[in-house]
C-alpha angles and dihedrals in degrees: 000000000000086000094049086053089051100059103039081055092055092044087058097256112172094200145000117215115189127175137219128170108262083254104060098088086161087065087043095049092046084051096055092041087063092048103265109141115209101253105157156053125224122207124188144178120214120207122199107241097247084061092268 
């Protein structure tokens, strides 16, 4: 990870958003351990797949 920062930063990245189910604290955990900061909400709407 500390590499993939790296380089988004050299390639003049202004931000980095990654994503995690509300339920993975072991990703959440791994993210703030590499400095990201919880700063949104997701909403979603799921559709069956017969269109239901």
């Amino acid at each position: 990870m500390a590499e993939a920062i790296e380089r988004c930063r050299a390639a003049g990245c202004c931000e980095i958003e990654v994503s995690t189910e509300r339920s993975n604290e072991t990703a959440q955990k791994f993210y703030r351990q590499h400095g990201f900061s919880h700063e949104a909400v997701l909403f979603e709407l799921e559709f069956e797949e017969d269109g239901g």
